[in-house]
Each structure stands twice: as structure tokens, then as C-alpha cells.
MARDOLO-555042 format. One record per residue (C-alpha): residue in one letter; chain; y, z, x. Coordinates in steps of 0.5 Angstrom, whole numbers, plus 500, padded with zeros to 3 digits. Example, Ala and Ser with C-alpha at 12.3 -4.5 7.8 and 13.67 -1.06 7.14 Angstrom:
% MARDOLO-555042
[node A, A, [491, 516, 525]]
[node S, A, [498, 514, 527]]
This chain:
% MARDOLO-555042
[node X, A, [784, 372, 290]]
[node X, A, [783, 375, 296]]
[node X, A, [781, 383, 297]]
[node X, A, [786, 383, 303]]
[node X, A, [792, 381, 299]]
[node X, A, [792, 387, 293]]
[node X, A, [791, 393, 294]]
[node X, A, [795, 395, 287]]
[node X, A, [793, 393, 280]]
[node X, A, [798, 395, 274]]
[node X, A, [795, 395, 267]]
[node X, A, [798, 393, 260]]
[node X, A, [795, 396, 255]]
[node X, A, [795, 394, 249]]
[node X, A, [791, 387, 247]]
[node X, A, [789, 387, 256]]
[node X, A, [785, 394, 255]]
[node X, A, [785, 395, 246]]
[node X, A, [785, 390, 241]]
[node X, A, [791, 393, 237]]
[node X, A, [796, 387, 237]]
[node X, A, [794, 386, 231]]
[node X, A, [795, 392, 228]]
[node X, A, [803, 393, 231]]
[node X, A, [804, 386, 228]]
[node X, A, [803, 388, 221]]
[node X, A, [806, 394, 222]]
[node X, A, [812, 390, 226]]
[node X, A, [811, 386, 218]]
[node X, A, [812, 392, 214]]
[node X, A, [817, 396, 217]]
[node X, A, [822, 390, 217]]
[node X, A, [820, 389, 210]]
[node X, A, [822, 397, 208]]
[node X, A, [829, 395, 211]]
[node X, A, [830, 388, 208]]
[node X, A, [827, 383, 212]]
[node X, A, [822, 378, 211]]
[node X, A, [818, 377, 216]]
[node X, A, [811, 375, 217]]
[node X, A, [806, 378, 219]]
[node X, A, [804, 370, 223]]
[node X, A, [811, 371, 226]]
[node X, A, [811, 378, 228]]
[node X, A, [805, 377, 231]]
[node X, A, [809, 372, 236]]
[node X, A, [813, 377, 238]]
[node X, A, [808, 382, 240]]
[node X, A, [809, 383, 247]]
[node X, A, [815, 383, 249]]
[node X, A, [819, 391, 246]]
[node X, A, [820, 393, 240]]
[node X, A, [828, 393, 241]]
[node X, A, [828, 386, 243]]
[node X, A, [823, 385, 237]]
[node X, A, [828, 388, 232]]
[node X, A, [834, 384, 235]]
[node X, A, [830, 376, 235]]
[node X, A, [827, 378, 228]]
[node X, A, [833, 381, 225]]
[node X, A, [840, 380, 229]]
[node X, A, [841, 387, 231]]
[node X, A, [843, 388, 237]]
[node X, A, [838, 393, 241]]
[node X, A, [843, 399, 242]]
[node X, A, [844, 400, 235]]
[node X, A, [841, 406, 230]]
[node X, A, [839, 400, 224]]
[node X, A, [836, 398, 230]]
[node X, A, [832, 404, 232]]
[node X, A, [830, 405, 225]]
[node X, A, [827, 400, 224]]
[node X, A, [823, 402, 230]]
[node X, A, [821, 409, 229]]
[node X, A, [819, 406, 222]]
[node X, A, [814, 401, 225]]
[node X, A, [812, 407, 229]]
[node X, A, [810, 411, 224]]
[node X, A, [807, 406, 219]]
[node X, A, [802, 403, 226]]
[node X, A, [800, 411, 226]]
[node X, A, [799, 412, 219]]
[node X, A, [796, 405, 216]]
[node X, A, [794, 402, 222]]
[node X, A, [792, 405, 229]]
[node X, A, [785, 407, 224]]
[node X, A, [783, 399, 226]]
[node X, A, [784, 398, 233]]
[node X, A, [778, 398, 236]]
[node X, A, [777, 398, 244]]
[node X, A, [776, 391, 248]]
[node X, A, [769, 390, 251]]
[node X, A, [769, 392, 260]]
[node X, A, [776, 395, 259]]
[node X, A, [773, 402, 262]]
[node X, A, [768, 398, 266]]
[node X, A, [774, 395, 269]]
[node X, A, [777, 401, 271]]
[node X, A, [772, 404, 274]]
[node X, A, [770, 398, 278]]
[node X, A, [778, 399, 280]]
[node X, A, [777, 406, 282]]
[node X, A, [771, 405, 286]]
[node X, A, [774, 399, 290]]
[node X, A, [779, 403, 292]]
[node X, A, [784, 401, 289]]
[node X, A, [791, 404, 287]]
[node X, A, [792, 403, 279]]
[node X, A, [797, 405, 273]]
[node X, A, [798, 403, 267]]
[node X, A, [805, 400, 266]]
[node X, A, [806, 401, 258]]
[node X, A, [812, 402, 255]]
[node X, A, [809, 406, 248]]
[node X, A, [810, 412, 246]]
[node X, A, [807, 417, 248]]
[node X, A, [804, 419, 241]]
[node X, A, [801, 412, 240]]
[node X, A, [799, 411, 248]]
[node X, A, [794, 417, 248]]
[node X, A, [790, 416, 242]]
[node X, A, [789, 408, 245]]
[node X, A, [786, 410, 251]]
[node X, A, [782, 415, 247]]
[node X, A, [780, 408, 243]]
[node X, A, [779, 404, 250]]
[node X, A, [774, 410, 253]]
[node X, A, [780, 410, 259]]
[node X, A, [784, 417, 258]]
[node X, A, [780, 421, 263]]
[node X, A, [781, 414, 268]]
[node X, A, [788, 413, 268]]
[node X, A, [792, 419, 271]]
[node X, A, [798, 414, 273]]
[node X, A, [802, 411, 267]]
[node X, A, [808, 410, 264]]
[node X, A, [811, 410, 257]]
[node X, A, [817, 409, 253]]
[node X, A, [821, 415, 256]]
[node X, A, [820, 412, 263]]
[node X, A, [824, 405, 261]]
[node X, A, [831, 403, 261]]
[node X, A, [830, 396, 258]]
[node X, A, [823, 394, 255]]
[node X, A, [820, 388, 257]]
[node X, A, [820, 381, 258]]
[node X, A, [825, 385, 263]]
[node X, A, [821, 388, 269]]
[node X, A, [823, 396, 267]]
[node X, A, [816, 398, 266]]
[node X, A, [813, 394, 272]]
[node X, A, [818, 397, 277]]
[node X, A, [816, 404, 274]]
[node X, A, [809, 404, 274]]
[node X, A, [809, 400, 281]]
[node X, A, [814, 406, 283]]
[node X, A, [807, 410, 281]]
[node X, A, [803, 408, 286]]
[node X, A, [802, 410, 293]]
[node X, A, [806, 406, 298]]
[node X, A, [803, 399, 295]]
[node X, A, [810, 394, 296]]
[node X, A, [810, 389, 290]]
[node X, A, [807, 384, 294]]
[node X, A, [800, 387, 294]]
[node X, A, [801, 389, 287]]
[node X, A, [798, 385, 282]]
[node X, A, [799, 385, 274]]
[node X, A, [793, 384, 269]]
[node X, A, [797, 383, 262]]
[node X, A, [796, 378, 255]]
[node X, A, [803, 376, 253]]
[node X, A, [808, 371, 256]]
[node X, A, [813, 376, 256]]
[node X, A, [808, 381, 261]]
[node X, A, [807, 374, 264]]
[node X, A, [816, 374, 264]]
[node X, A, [817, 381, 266]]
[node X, A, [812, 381, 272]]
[node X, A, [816, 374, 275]]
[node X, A, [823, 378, 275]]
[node X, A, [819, 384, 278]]
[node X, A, [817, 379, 283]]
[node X, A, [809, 382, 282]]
[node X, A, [803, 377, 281]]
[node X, A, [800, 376, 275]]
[node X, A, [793, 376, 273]]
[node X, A, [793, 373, 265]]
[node X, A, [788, 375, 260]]
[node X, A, [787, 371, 253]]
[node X, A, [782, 377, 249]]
[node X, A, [790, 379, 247]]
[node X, A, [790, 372, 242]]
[node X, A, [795, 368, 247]]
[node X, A, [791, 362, 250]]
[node X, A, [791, 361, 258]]
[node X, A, [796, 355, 256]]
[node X, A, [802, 360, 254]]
[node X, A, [800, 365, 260]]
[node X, A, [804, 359, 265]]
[node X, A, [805, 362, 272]]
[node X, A, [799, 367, 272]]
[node X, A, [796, 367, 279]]
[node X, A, [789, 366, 275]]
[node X, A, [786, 367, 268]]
[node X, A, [780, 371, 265]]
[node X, A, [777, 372, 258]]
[node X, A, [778, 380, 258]]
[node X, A, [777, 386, 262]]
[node X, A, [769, 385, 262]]
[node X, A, [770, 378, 266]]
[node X, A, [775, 381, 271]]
[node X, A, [770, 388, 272]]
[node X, A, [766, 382, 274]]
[node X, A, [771, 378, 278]]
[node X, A, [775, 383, 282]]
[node X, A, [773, 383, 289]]
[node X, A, [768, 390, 292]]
């Protein structure tokens, strides 16, 4: 990776720059569960990654647009705040790496679909909230991931960076999906729990944000 060829990196979040995939996962698991469904905790963790709409509708057939379907969501929500967000803990170098970023002189947003309320207290957790002023959450998105939504709008926030010296750092195949329909690069990281086998089309591979505030060109 040249430094010439970037001058923009957008962030996932959760399981790039916080462990929290597991915690979404059982709390995808109970929430389900509430409503009837009987899904794993193995299989919901499968499905981290991509929206929670499109969780909900693999999971259970409910189509994305339906109000059975967002209340299942806004359970999951309530139940991650309430049970679970208390045992997400922050991924090592995720503020290293920011800082890094930001003395490098590059541009950089986080591209998050989460709800403003579970986004800010996981930034709290990853040590990054005063370090990232451009983000995107799930007001920002029409149409969750492995749709491109949420990279066109944290691209939109960054200052006259075209999509071709941007790059993605994300940990789930559906970040991987969405940056391809985004036509954005992408830098895959496997501290999410994803191996490097099922991020496939990523420009490169590392381990977590400590490897990558090593490896980022300065």
C-alpha cells in the first residue's frame, strides 16, 4: 500500500475498533428468542456484520420494511444496552491507530450505521470519542449493509477525497460486500472473529488496529 494512493480511510467499528460482536450477537439471539424465533447464539454471530434489518429478515423471513421487523430490532437494542454492552471491551491500538491517521495527515470518518445511543458509549469503550468528529450512524443510511449506504455517507464526509484514494478497514464479509458496491478499497482485519479466508477481495490483511497503526504508511 502506497501512501500516494490514499488519502482517506473510513472505520467500521464494531469488531474493527471495539470487541462487541459478540455481545450484538446474543443479544440479536435473545431478542429473537422474545418474539418467537429460535435462533443461536453460533448462528446470529454469523450474521454480525451486515444490518440489523437484513439480520432480521435472513433470520426470520420478515421482510425489512415491516414493523414486526423493527421491533425486533429495537429490542435487540434495548437488550445490548441493557445486558450486554457492559461486557464490550476496546480492541488493542484502536486509538493508536486513529492517532496515527490523524498525524499522517489523513482524512478519516467512521462509517457506522449504529444508533447514535449504542455508537457513543462504544467509542467511550474504544478510547476514540474525542478523535473522531466525522461519523455516520443509523439516521445517515437509507439501506444497511452489505449495501454500499453507509460508505457513500461517511465518504461524503470527508474533504474532497474521490472514492479512488479512499480506503475501508472493516472485519466482516459484508464490510468487505459493501466497500465492493462502493467501489472503495478495502483493508480487512480478523480481531472481528472472521478468518482472512471469508474477508476474500480485501486489498491486504491485518490482525487488529495495533498491526495497522504499525503498518499505515507516515
Amino acid at each position: 500500500m502506497q501512501r500516494a494512493r490514499f488519502r482517506g480511510v473510513l472505520l467500521d467499528v464494531d469488531g474493527t475498533l471495539v470487541d462487541s460482536n459478540d455481545a450484538h450477537a446474543h443479544a440479536w439471539s435473545e431478542a429473537l428468542e422474545k418474539f418467537g424465533h429460535d435462533v443461536s447464539f453460533a448462528r446470529a454471530r454469523q450474521m454480525i456484520g451486515m444490518g440489523g434489518d437484513r439480520l432480521v429478515e435472513a433470520a426470520t423471513g420478515l421482510p425489512r420494511d415491516t414493523r414486526a421487523n423493527k421491533r425486533i430490532g429495537d429490542a435487540r437494542s434495548e437488550i445490548f444496552l441493557e445486558k450486554w454492552l457492559h461486557t464490550v471491551r476496546p480492541i488493542q491500538g484502536s486509538r493508536a491507530l486513529i492517532l496515527r491517521l490523524r498525524s499522517d495527515g489523513y482524512d478519516y470518518a467512521l462509517a457506522s450505521a449504529a444508533k447514535s445511543n449504542e455508537l457513543e458509549p462504544l467509542l467511550e469503550i474504544a478510547d476514540i470519542a474525542d478523535l473522531v468528529p466525522q461519523r455516520t450512524t443509523s439516521s445517515d443510511v437509507e439501506h444497511s449493509k452489505p449495501g454500499p449506504d453507509t460508505i457513500e455517507a461517511a465518504l461524503a464526509k470527508l474533504h474532497c477525497v474521490e472514492r479512488t484514494q479512499a480506503v475501508m478497514i472493516g472485519d466482516t464479509p459484508y464490510d468487505v460486500l459493501a466497500a465492493r458496491q462502493a467501489n472503495v478499497a478495502i483493508i480487512g482485519v480478523t480481531c472481528g472473529g472472521w478468518p482472512a479466508e471469508a474477508l476474500k477481495g480485501a486489498i491486504a490483511i491485518a490482525s487488529g488496529p495495533a498491526e495497522l497503526a504499525e503498518r499505515f504508511p507516515g
